[in-house]
C-alpha positions, 0 to 999 in steps of 0.5 A: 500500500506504502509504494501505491500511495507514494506518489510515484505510481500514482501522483497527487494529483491522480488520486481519488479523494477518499484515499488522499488520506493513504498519501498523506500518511506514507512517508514515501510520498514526503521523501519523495516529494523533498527529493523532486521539489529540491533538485529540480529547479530548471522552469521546465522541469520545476513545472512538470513536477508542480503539474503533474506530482503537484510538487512545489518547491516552496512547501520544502520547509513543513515536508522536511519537519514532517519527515523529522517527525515521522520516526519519532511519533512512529518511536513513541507510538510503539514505546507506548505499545511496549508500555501497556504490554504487560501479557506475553501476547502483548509482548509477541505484538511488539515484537511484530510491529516492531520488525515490520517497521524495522523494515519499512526503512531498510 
């Protein structure tokens, strides 16, 4: 779902607004929004990527906080997970989320 939310596959623009909420939520879309927005800077190119993936460059400032943020609310969420979990299968579902999220960024 992250890679189909993205932005790459489908760009902002092109997605449907009941599922706009998925783009909002995958990191992928905000990496990939810093990366175009910031190296491309020529007119035409600046243009493409502001029509097409709806890009802008001067929306870098609120991506990048978001992308600091990202890992820490995603920290503090399963810290909380782990707090409450006080039952063995509390622990087994930490243990769960926290390798799937471990994933998630390698």
């Amino acid at each position: 779902m992250f890679n189909l939310f993205g932005g790459f596959l489908i760009p902002k623009p092109k997605i449907l607004n009941w599922w706009i909420w998925m783009y909002y939520l995958t990191p992928t879309s905000w990496s990939l929004n810093a990366l175009l927005a910031s190296q491309y800077k020529t007119k035409s190119v600046e243009a493409f990527i502001r029509d097409y993936f709806g890009y802008r460059h001067d929306e870098l400032a609120p991506v990048f906080v978001l992308l600091a943020l990202y890992p820490i609310i995603l920290a503090l969420c399963l810290h909380f997970v782990y707090q409450n979990s006080t039952s063995r299968e509390g622990r087994q579902i930490f243990a769960l989320l926290a390798t799937s999220v471990s994933s998630l960024f390698i």
